[in-house]
MARKE-768035 format. One record per residue (C-alpha): z, y, x; residue in one letter; residue number from 1. Coordinates in Angstrom, 2 decimals. Layout:
% residues N
- Z / Y / X / resn / resi
- Z / Y / X / a / NUM .
...
% end
This chain:
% residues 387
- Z / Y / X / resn / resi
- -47.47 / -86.04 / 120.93 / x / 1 .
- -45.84 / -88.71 / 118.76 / x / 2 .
- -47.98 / -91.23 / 117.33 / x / 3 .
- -46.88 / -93.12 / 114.50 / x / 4 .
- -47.87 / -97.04 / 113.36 / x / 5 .
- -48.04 / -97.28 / 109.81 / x / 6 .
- -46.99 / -100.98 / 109.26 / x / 7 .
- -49.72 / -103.10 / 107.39 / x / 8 .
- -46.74 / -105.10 / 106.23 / x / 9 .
- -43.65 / -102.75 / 106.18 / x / 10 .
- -41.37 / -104.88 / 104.42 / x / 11 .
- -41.84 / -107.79 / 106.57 / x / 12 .
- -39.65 / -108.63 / 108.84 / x / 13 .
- -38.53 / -111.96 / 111.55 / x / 14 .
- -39.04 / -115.00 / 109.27 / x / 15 .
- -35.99 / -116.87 / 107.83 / x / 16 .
- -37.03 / -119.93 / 110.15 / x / 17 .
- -36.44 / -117.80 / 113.22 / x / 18 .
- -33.67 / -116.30 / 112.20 / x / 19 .
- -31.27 / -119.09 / 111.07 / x / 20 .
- -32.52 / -120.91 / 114.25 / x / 21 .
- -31.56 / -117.77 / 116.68 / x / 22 .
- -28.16 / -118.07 / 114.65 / x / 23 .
- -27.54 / -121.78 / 115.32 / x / 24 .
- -28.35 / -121.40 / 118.67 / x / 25 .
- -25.85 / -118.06 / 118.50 / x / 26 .
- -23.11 / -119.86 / 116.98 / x / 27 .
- -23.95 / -123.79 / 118.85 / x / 28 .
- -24.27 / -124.95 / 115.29 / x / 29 .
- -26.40 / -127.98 / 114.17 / x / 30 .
- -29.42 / -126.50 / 113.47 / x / 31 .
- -31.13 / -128.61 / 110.20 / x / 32 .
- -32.62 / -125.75 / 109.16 / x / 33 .
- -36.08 / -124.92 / 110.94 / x / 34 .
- -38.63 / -128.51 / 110.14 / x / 35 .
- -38.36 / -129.89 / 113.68 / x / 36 .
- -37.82 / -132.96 / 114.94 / x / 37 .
- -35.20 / -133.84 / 117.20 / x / 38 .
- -37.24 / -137.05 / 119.01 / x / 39 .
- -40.28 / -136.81 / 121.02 / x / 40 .
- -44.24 / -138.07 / 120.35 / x / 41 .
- -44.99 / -141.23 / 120.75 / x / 42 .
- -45.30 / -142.32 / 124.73 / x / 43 .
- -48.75 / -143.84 / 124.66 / x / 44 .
- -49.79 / -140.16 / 123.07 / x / 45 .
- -48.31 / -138.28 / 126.36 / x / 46 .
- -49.80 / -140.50 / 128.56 / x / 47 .
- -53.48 / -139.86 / 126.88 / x / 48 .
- -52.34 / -136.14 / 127.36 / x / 49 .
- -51.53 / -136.04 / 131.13 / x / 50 .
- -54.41 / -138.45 / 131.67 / x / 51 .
- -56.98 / -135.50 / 130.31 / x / 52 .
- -54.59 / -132.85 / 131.78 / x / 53 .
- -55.87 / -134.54 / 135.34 / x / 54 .
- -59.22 / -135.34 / 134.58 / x / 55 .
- -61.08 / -132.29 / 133.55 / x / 56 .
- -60.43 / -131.67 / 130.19 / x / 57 .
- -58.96 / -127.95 / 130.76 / x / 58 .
- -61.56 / -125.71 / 129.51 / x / 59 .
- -62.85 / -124.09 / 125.76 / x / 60 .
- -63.48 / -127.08 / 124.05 / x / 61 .
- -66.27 / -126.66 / 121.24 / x / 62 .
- -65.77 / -124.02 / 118.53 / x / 63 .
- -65.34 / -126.71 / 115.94 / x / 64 .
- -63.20 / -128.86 / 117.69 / x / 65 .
- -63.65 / -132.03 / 120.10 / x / 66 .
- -66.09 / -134.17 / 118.05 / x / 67 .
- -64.41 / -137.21 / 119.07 / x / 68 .
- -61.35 / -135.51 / 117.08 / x / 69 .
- -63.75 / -134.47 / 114.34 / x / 70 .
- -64.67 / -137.90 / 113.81 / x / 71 .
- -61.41 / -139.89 / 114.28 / x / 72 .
- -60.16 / -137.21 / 111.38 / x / 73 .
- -62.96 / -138.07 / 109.66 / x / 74 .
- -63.05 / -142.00 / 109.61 / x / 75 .
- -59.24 / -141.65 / 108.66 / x / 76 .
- -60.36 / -139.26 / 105.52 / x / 77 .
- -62.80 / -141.50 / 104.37 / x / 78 .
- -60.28 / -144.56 / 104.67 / x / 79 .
- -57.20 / -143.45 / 103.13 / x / 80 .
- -59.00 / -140.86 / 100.25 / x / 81 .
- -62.46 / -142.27 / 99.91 / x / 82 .
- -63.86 / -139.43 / 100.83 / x / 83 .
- -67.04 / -138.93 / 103.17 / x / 84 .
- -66.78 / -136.09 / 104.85 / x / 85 .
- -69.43 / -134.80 / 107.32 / x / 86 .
- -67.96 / -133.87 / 111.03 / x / 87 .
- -70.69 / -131.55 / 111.97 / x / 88 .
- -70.33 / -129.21 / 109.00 / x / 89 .
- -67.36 / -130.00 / 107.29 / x / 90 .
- -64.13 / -130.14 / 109.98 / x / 91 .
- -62.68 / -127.73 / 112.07 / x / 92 .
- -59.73 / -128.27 / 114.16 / x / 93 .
- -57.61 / -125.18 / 114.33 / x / 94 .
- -54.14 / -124.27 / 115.94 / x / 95 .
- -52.07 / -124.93 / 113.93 / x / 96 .
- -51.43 / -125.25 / 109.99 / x / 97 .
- -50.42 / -121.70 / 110.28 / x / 98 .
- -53.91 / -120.57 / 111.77 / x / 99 .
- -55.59 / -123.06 / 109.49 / x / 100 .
- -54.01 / -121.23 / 106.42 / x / 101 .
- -54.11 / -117.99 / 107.65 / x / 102 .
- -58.42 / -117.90 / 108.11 / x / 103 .
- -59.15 / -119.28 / 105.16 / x / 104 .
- -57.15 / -116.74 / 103.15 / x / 105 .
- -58.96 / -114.40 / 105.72 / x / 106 .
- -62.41 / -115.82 / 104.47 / x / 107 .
- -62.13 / -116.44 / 100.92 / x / 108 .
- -59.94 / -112.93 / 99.69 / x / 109 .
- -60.85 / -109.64 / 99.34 / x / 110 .
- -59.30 / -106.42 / 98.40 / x / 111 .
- -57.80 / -106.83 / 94.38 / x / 112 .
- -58.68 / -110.29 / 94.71 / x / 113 .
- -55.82 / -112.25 / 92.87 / x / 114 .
- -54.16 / -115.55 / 94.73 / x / 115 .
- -51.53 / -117.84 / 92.92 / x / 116 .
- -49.07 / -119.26 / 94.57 / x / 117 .
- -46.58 / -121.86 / 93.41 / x / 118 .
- -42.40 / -120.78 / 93.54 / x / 119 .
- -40.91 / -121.92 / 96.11 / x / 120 .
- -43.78 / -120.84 / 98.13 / x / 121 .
- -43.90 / -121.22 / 102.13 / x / 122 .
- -43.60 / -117.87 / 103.35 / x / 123 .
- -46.72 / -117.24 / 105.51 / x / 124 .
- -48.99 / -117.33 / 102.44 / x / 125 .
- -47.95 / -113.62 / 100.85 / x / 126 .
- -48.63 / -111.61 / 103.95 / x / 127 .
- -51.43 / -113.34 / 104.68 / x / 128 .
- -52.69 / -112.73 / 101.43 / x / 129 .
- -51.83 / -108.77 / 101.66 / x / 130 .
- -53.57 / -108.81 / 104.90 / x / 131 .
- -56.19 / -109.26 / 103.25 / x / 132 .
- -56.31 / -106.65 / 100.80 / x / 133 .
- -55.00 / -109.42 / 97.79 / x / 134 .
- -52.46 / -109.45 / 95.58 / x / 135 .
- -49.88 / -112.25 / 95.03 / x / 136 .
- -49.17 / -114.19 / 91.77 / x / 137 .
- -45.98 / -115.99 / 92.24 / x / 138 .
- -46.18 / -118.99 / 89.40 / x / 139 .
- -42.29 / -120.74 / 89.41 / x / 140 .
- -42.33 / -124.76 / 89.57 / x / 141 .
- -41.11 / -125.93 / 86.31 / x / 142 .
- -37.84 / -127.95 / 86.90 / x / 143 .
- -36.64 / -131.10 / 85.06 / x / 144 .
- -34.25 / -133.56 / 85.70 / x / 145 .
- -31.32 / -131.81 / 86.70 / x / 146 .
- -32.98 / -129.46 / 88.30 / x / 147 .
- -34.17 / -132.16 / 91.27 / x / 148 .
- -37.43 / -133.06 / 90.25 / x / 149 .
- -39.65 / -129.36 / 90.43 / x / 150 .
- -43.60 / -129.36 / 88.74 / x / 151 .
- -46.37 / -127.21 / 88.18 / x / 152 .
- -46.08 / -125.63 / 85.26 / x / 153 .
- -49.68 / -125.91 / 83.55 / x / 154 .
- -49.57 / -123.50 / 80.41 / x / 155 .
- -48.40 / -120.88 / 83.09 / x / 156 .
- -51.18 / -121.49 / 85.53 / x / 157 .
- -53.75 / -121.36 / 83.24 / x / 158 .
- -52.20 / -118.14 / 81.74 / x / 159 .
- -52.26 / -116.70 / 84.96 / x / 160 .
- -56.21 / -117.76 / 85.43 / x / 161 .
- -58.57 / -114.99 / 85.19 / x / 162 .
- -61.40 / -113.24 / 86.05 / x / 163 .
- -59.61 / -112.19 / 89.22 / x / 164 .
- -58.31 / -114.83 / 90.41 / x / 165 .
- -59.93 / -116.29 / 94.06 / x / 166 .
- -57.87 / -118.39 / 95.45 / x / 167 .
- -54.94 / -120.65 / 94.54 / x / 168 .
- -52.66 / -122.18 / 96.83 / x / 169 .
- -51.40 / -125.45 / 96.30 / x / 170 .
- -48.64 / -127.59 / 98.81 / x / 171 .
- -47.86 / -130.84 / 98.16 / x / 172 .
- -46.52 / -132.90 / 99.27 / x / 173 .
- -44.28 / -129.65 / 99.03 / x / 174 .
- -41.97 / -127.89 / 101.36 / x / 175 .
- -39.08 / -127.00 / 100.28 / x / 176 .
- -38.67 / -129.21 / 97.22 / x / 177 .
- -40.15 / -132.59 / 97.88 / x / 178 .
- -42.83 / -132.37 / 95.21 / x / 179 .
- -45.64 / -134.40 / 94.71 / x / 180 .
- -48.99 / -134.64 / 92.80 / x / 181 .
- -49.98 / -137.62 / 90.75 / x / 182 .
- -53.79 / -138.45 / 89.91 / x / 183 .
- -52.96 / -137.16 / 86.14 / x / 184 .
- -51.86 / -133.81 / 87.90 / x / 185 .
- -55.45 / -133.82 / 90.43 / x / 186 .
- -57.50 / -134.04 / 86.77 / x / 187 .
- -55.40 / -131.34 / 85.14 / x / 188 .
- -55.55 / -128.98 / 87.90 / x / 189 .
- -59.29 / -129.32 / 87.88 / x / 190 .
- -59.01 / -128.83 / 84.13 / x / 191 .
- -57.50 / -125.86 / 84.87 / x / 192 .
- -60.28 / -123.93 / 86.95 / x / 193 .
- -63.14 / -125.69 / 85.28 / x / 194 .
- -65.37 / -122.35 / 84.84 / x / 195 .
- -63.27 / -120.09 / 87.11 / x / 196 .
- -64.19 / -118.47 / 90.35 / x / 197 .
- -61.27 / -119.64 / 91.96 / x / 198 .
- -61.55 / -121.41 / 95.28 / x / 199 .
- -58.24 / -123.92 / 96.07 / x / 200 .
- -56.54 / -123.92 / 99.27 / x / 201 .
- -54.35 / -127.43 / 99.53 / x / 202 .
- -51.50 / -127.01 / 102.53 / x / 203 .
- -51.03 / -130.83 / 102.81 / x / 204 .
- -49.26 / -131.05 / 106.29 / x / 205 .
- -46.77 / -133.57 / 105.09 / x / 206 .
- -49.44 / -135.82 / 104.27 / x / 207 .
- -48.08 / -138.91 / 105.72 / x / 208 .
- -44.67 / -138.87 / 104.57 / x / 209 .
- -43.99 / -139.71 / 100.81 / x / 210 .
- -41.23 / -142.05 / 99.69 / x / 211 .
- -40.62 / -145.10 / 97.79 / x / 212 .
- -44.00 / -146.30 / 97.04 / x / 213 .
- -45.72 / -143.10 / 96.05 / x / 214 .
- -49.02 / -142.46 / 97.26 / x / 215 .
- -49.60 / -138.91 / 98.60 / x / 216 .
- -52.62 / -137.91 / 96.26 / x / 217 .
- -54.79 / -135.42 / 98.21 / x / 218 .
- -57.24 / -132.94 / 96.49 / x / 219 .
- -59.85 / -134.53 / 98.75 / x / 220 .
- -59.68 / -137.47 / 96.35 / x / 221 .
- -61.10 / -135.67 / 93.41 / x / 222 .
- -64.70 / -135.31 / 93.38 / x / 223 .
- -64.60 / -131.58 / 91.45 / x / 224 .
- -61.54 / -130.22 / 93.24 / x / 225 .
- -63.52 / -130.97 / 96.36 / x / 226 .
- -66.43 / -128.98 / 95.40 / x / 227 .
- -63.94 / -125.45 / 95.85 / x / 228 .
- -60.90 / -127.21 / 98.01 / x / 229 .
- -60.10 / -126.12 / 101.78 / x / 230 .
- -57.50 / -129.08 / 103.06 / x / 231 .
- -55.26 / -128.47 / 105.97 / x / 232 .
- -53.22 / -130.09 / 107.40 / x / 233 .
- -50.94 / -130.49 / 110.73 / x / 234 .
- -50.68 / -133.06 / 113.53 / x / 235 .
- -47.62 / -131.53 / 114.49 / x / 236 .
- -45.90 / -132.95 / 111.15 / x / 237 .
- -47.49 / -136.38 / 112.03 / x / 238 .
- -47.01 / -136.66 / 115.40 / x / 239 .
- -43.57 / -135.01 / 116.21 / x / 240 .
- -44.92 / -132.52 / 118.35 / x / 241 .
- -44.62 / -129.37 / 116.08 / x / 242 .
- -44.50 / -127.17 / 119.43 / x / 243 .
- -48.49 / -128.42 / 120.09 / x / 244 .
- -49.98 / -126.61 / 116.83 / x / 245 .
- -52.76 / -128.36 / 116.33 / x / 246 .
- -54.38 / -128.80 / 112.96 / x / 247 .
- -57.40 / -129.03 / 110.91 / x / 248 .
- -59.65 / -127.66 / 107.85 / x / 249 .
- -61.64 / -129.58 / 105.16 / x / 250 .
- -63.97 / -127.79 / 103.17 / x / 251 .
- -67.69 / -128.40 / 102.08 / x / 252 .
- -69.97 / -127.07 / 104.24 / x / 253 .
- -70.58 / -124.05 / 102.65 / x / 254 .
- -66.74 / -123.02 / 102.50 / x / 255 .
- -66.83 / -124.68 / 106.24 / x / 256 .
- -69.38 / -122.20 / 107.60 / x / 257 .
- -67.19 / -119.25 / 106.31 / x / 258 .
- -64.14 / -120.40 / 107.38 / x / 259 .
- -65.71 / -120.76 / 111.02 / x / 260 .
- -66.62 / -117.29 / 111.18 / x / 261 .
- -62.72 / -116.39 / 110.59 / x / 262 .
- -61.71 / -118.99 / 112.62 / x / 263 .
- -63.99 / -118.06 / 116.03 / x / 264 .
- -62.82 / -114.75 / 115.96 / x / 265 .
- -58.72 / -115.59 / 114.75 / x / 266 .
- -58.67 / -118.40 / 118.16 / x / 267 .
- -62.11 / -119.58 / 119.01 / x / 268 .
- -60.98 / -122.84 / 120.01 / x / 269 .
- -57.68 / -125.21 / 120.36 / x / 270 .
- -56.54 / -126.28 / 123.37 / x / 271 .
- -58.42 / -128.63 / 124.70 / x / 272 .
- -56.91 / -131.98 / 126.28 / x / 273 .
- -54.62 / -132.39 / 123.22 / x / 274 .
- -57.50 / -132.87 / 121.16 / x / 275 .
- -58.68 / -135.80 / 123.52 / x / 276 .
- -55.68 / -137.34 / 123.14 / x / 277 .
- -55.15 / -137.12 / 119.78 / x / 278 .
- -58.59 / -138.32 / 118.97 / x / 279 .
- -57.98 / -141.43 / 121.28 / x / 280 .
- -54.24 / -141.82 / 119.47 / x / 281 .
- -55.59 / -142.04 / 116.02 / x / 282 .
- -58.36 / -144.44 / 116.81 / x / 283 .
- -56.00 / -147.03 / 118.96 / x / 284 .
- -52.66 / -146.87 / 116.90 / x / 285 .
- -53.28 / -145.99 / 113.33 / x / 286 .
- -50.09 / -147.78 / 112.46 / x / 287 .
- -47.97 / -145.25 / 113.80 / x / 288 .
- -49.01 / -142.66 / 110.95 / x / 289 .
- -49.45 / -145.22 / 108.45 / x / 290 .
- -45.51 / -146.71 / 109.14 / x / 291 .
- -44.38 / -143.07 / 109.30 / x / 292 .
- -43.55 / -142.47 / 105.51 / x / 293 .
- -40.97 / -145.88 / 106.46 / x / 294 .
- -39.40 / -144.16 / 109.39 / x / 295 .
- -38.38 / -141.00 / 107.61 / x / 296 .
- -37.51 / -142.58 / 104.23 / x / 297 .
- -34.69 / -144.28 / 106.49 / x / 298 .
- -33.80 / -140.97 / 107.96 / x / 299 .
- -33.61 / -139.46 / 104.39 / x / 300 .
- -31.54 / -142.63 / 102.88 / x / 301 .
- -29.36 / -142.59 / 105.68 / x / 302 .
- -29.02 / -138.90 / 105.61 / x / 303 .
- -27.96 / -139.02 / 101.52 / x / 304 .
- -25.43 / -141.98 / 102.67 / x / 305 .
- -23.57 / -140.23 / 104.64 / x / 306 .
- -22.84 / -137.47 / 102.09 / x / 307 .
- -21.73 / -139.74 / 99.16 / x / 308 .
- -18.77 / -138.97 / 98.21 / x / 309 .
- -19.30 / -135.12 / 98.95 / x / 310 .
- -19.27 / -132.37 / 96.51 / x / 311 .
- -23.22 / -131.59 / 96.97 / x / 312 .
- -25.04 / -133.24 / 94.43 / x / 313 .
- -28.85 / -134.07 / 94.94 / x / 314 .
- -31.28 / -136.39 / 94.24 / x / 315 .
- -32.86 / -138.04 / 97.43 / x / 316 .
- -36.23 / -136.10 / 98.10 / x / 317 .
- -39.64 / -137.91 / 97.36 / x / 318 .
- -41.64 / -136.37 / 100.30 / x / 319 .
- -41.48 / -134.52 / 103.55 / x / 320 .
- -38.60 / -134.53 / 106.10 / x / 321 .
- -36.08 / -132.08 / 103.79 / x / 322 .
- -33.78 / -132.89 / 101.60 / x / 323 .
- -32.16 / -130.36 / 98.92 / x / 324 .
- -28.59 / -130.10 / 98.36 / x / 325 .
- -26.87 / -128.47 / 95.32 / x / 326 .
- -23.38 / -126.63 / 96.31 / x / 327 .
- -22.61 / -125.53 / 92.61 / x / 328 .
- -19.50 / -127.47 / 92.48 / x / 329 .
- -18.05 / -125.90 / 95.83 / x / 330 .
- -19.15 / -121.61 / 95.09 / x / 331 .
- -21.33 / -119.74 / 93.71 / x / 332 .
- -22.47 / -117.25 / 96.63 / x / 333 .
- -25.95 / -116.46 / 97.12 / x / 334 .
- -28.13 / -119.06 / 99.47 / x / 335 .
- -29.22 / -116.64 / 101.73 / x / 336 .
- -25.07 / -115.00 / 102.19 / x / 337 .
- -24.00 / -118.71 / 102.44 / x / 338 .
- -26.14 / -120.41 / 104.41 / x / 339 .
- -25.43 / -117.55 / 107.43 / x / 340 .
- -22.18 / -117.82 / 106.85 / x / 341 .
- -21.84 / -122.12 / 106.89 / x / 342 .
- -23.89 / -121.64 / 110.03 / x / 343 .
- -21.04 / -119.53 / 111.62 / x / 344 .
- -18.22 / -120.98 / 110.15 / x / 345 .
- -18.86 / -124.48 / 109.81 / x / 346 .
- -21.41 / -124.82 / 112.72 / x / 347 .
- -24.32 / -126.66 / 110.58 / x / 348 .
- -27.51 / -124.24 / 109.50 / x / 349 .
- -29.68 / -124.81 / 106.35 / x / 350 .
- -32.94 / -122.87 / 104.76 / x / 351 .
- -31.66 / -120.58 / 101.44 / x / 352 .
- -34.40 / -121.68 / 98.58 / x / 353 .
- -34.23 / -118.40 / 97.51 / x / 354 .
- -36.38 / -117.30 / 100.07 / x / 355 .
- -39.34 / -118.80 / 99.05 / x / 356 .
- -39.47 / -116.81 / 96.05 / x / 357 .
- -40.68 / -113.89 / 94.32 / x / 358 .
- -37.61 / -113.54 / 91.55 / x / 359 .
- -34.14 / -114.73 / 92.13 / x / 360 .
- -33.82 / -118.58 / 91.58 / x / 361 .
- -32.19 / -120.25 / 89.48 / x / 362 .
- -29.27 / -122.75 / 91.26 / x / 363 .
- -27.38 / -122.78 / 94.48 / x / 364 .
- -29.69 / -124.83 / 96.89 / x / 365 .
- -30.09 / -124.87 / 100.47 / x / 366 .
- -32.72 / -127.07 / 102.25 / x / 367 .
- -32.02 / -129.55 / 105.20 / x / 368 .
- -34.19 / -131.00 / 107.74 / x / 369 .
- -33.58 / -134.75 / 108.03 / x / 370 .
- -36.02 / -135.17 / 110.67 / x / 371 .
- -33.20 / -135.53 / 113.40 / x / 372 .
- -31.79 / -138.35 / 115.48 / x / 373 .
- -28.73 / -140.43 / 113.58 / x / 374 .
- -26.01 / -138.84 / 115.69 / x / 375 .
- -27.06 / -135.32 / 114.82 / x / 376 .
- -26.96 / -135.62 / 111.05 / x / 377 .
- -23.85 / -137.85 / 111.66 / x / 378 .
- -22.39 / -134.50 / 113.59 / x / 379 .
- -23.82 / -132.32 / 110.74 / x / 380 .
- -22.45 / -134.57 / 107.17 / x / 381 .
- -19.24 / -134.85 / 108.96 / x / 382 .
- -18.95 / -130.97 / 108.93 / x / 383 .
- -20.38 / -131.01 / 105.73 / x / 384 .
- -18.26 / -133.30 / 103.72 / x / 385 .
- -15.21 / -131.17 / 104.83 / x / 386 .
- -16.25 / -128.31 / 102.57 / x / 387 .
% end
């Protein structure tokens, strides 16, 4: 006897991420495609590590999370957004972004319930979504200027607002693009579900890195969003150490205690003497996430240096650790065609933008990751500026 597994996602296959990194690898190209960094977490973190690796600190930690985590998370919340948040019932520490995303999707959707999502859209919301039982509403990010600077487009969000409607997912500051959210945007999204049933769930990983004076404006900052907001976000992104996946959720208590019952079930717990450490980090050298939006605004200038005088044309991102570059002026192939092909040919591997979306989009971008030491994007522009 045969048996057959009929695939809850059949048209799902290896991620993009995995796949142009397995080619780079293939090929011993420069690999700025997958958001890595190429440097290590701070010392004085690694040491905190391997001193609770030794000293006990190798079992389930609490369901929730450490609570000395829970409450250096907390007393940075309420410093940088103004926002109290209680670390009994409010914050849960998670593995990972991923996981963080993935249960509260889990907890807040239900079969036919609609979820919006925002064009580009990171692609571990849709299956997530169909997982469980929803349906996806892809909403594209307006462009302006030159097709560099990407927004939410309002009319078309509240268009797409109805009676089923759950959850929408917003992700700023916003992979791939660079997008942000101003304090005019917080008051019109909240104009925009004011007397919906839709919960919000805000993927702010790359909270700490905005450029040129912005200020990364969090939906924990806006006292009505908050009311039907889940936050999460990564200390991976923050700390260089994507490979730890370690992350947490901010919700009310209410939308706390059902996330938790996702969450117990999806991992339990996160591993346990990373949290130590992390909640000792935070405390003793605050400094090192408050200078970090510095240290990658060089990488990104010096990254956008080096190709002046190339035929990409871009305007320098305004958040995260990617820049987009638009190859218009050198062909016209498809992202996805091209940036396999650069990868083997030219030995430097990029993210197609195309990707991310539902229809085919508009332009020929590709995304880099900047978050690399000076000699690798050196080795990469070089290659680069030859085309």
């Amino acid at each position: 006897m045969h048996l057959k597994l009929d695939s809850k996602l059949p048209d799902v296959g290896t991620t993009i991420f995995t796949v142009m990194s397995q080619l780079a690898n293939d090929r011993g190209a420069v690999n700025l495609s997958q958001g890595f960094p190429s440097f290590d977490p701070p010392e004085a973190l690694l040491d905190r590590i391997a001193f609770h690796l030794r000293n006990g600190a190798n079992q389930y930690a609490p369901m929730p999370g450490v609570p000395a985590l829970r409450e250096a998370v907390v007393a940075k919340t309420a410093e940088l957004h103004g926002r109290s948040v209680n670390v009994d019932t409010e914050i849960t520490v998670c593995t990972g972004a991923t996981e963080g995303l993935f249960s509260t999707i889990q907890a807040v959707v239900r079969a036919g319930d609609e979820v919006v999502v925002f064009d580009p859209a990171y692609d571990s919301y849709e299956p997530a979504i169909r997982l469980a039982g929803g349906i996806t509403r892809h909403i594209p990010l307006a462009i302006h200027e030159n097709g560099f600077d990407f927004r939410i487009d309002w009319q078309r969000l509240q268009d797409a607002i109805n009676e089923k409607t759950r959850l929408i997912i917003c992700n700023f500051p916003h992979n791939p693009t660079g997008a942000i959210l101003s304090s005019d945007d917080l008051d019109r999204l909240a104009s925009a579900v004011a007397g919906s049933n839709a919960f919000i769930l805000s993927d702010e990983v790359y909270e700490h890195i905005v450029f040129d004076g912005e200020q990364h404006q969090s939906l924990l900052r806006h006292d009505e969003l908050w009311e039907r907001t889940f936050v999460v976000s990564s200390f991976g992104k923050t700390f260089h150490a994507t490979g730890w996946k370690v992350g947490y959720c901010l919700a009310p208590s209410e939308l706390t205690a059902e996330f938790r019952r996702v969450h117990q079930f999806t991992v339990f717990t996160t591993i346990t003497p990373i949290q130590y450490a992390l909640a000792e980090f935070l405390r003793s050298d605050p400094s090192f996430y408050e200078q970090l939006s510095a240290f990658y605004q060089q990488k990104r200038d010096h990254f956008c240096d080096l190709l002046d005088g190339s035929r990409f044309r871009f305007k320098p991102a305004r958040s995260t650790f990617f820049q987009l570059l638009d190859y218009s002026e050198i062909c016209d192939d498809l992202d996805e065609e091209l940036a396999k092909r650069w990868t083997c040919d030219i030995g430097v591997a990029s993210i197609p933008l195309s990707v991310f979306c539902e229809t085919p989009f508009t332009g020929q971008r590709l995304r880099f990751c900047f978050a690399k030491d000076d000699d690798t994007l050196a080795k990469a522009v070089e290659k680069l500026q030859q085309l």
